[in-house]
Phi, psi and omega in degrees: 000139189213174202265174160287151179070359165261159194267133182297137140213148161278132205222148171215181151220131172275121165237150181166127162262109053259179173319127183285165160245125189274149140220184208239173213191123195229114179070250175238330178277136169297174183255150173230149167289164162199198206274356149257005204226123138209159198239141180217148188218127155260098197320294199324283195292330176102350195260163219192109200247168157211119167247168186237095205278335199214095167288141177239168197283318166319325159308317196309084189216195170272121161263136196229151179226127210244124159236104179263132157210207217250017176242003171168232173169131171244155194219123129252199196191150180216132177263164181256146187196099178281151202242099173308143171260158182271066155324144188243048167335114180289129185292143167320132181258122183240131190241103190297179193262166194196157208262110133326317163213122200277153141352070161314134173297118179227149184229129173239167177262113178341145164087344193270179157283162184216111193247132162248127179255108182218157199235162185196146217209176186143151187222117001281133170320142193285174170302156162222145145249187261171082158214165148294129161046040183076346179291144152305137178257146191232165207265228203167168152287325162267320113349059208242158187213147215212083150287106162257191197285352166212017195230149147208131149212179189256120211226137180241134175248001173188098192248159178251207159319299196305336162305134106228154144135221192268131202232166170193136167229150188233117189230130165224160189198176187300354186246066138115186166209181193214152139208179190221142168199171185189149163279143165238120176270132206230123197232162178296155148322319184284341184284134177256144218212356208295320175320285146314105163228115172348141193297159197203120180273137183246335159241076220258170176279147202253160208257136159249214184178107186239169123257164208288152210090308170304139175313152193216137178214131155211134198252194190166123207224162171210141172274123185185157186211116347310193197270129172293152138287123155277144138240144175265154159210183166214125203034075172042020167282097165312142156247150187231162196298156196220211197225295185252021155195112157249156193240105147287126170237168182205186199305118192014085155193153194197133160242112191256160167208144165225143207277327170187115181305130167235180176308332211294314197274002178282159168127185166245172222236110166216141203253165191214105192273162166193148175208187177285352153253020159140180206254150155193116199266168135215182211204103206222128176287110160281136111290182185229148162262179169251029180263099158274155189327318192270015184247343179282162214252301201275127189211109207250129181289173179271159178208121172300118171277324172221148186260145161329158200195137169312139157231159164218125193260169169260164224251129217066012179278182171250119230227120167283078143279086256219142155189167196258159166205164174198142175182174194213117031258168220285131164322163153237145152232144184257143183231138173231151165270118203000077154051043149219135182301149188281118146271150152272116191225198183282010148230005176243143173213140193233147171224152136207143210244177187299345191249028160089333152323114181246151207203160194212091178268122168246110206304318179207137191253144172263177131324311214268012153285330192302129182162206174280098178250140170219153180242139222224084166262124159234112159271184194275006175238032179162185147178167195205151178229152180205130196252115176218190169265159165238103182251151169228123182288116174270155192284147194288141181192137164257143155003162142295338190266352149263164199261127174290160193216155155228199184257116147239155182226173193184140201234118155213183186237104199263173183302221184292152183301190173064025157256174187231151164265166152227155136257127138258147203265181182322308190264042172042044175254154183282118176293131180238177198260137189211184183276358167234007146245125177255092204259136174222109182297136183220139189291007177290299205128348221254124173220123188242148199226109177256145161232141195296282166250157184260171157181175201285008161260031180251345174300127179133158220281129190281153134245136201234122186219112155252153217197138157194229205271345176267012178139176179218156194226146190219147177223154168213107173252147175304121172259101139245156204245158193216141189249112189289161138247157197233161146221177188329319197274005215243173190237107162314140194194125197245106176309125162225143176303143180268330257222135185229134177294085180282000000 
């Protein structure tokens, strides 16, 4: 018995006068030497070897060894027997790839060099190609493509019109692929571009691996000037917001989410950024395991890091709710209004991104907004809730047939003491201090005149007259009330004379 990959060897020893002559035997075929086999026979000693330098799983047989000469002939025989090891194979860890640093949207100047850069990652490292317009690029003296051990790029040495258009890189292996793209534009030198800047992902979207059923959030953040527009697609299909895939986008950032991952909906996924200086994709793989949830190791009920909080708003303003929640596999969540579920429309927006932020936007708020919010996070080992108001003050308003009023007041300051005022108002009656004129004196000389409310038959010009024996000195500034008409929605807002009475 010999181990596997070790060399056999059979060994005997022969006598006999005159010399027996030996040969060797694998079954019924004789053995011949060649460059695995070799027989060795020593006359003196009698002994008589076969070694097998590479025993194959075909060697394992019965071996015989023939010794003959003319008075008779002896034979014994041995079986062979490899003895396999048992490898203990470490499992293959497989990751799919995923784009690190994605492709940038670039506008280049005609005649420059032009370098693309993406950094990347996956185990086994992935495959990386290269294409223009869905072609594959292959490499060139003007074409150089430069692979590291997580980096690739592409270098262009003088490029003209003809580069301009859509670049991609694509890196795969047996658990998925990723990608990335972008546009590159190619403009004269005299063109200025300082304005614009193209998109650029600063967060690109990441390849998951779920089961079926778990919630799937992919996110996507972009640096650009003006605010990019997004689309999603899948296996190069667009997509539009659903029930059961919603998409939210907000000031460069874009979210898809689905409410329970299926075969249908596995596969990949790629978002597309744009503005008017260019384009730029990535593209990242869901799969599904066969690991189900109650077979998974790591397993967290949800539980809120940060909770709802009161809030109180005015009535048309706009209203935030916010809390954080975590747990594994990824929560779903829900929001009800005093226990009635929160639908989303066109003043409600539901978000919840990868880092567990969950949020309830209401754009303009009513009264009939006002209550009880509670947000619901569940997963398949658990779930919690957390409840807080919403209150809204609604704005103070009269009738259309009445006039908004404030407090106005208005100040001045006479000469030497021993003197005496008047005011008189818009129609030339003398004001006296009352509850809806307040005249207030001060040992300065300082006489301040408030009117508690206004309307619009108080417009027209106030006069303040001091006066003693020696004579009289009068000043006059402008009041106009200006009359909103309103409605719940409307902002009060009161005309006052700029010019203050010295």
């Amino acid at each position: 018995m010999i181990e596997e990959h070790t060399p056999a060897l059979l060994e005997c020893v022969v006598s006999g006068t005159p010399l027996p002559e030996v040969k060797w035997y694998r079954g019924e075929k004789e053995v011949k030497p060649d460059e695995r086999t070799e027989m060795i026979f020593n006359p003196t000693t009698g002994e008589a070897k076969l070694k097998i330098l590479e025993p194959m799983p075909e060697d394992e047989t019965v071996y015989r060894v023939r010794a003959v000469n003319k008075y008779g002939r002896a034979e014994c025989r041995a079986n062979l027997v490899i003895n396999n090891i048992i490898k203990v194979s470490t499992p293959v860890v497989l990751r799919a790839p995923r784009i690190t640093r994605p492709l940038p949207a670039l506008i280049a100047e005609r005649g420059k060099p032009l370098k693309l850069v993406a950094d990347f990652e996956g185990i086994p490292k992935p495959e990386v190609k290269w294409f223009r317009n869905g072609i594959e690029i292959t490499p060139s003296d003007i074409r150089k493509m430069n692979i590291y051990e997580s980096t690739a790029e592409l270098n262009i040495t003088e490029v003209t019109n003809k580069d301009s258009g859509k670049y991609e890189i694509r890196v795969r292996n047996e658990a998925g692929e990723a990608r990335s793209s972008s546009s590159v534009t190619i403009k004269a030198r005299k063109d200025s571009t300082s304005e614009v800047k193209a998109p650029m992902f600063v967060e690109p979207i990441q390849p998951q691996l779920v089961a079926e059923g778990e919630v799937v959030i992919m996110e996507t953040r972009v640096e650009s000037y003006p605010a990019a527009s997004f689309q999603w697609f899948h296996e190069s299909k667009p997509l539009e917001s659903t029930p059961q895939v919603r998409i939210v986008t907000q000031e460069n950032r874009s979210i898809l989410m689905m409410k329970e991952i299926t075969s249908e909906l596995a596969g990949n996924y790629t978002c597309r950024a744009e503005n008017v200086g260019g384009s730029v994709t990535c593209t990242a793989t869901v799969n599904l395991t066969d690991i189900t949830w109650e077979q998974a190791t790591e397993l967290v009920s949800p539980t809120f890091i940060k909770r709802l909080s009161p809030l109180k708003v005015m009535d048309g303003e706009s209203a935030n709710l916010t809390c954080i929640v975590e747990g594994k596999p990824t929560p779903k969540v829900e929001w009800y209004h005093n226990d009635m579920p929160v639908k989303e429309g066109k003043e409600i927006t539901i978000v919840q991104d990868t880092e567990g932020v969950c949020s309830l936007a209401i754009a303009e708020v009513f009264p009939e907004d006002a209550g009880e919010y509670t947000c619901r996070a569940v997963n398949p080992i658990g779930e919690t809730v957390c409840t807080s108001s919403l209150i809204v003050e609604a704005y103070e308003y009269v009738p259309d047939s009445e006039i908004a009023s404030s407090i106005i007041a208005t100040s001045l300051t006479t000469g030497p003491s021993e003197s005496e005022e008047d005011l008189l108002s818009p129609k030339g009656v003398e004001i006296v201090s009352s509850q809806e004129f307040q005249i207030e004196e001060f040992e300065d000389g300082t006489s301040v005149l408030t009117i508690a409310e206004t309307f619009p038959d108080d417009t027209g010009e106030i006069t303040f007259e001091a006066y003693n024996s020696l004579g009289v000195s009068t000043t006059t500034t402008y009041l106009s009330v200006e009359a909103t008409l309103f409605n719940r929605r409307s902002v009060i807002k009161i005309l006052e004379h700029p010019n203050k009475i010295r």
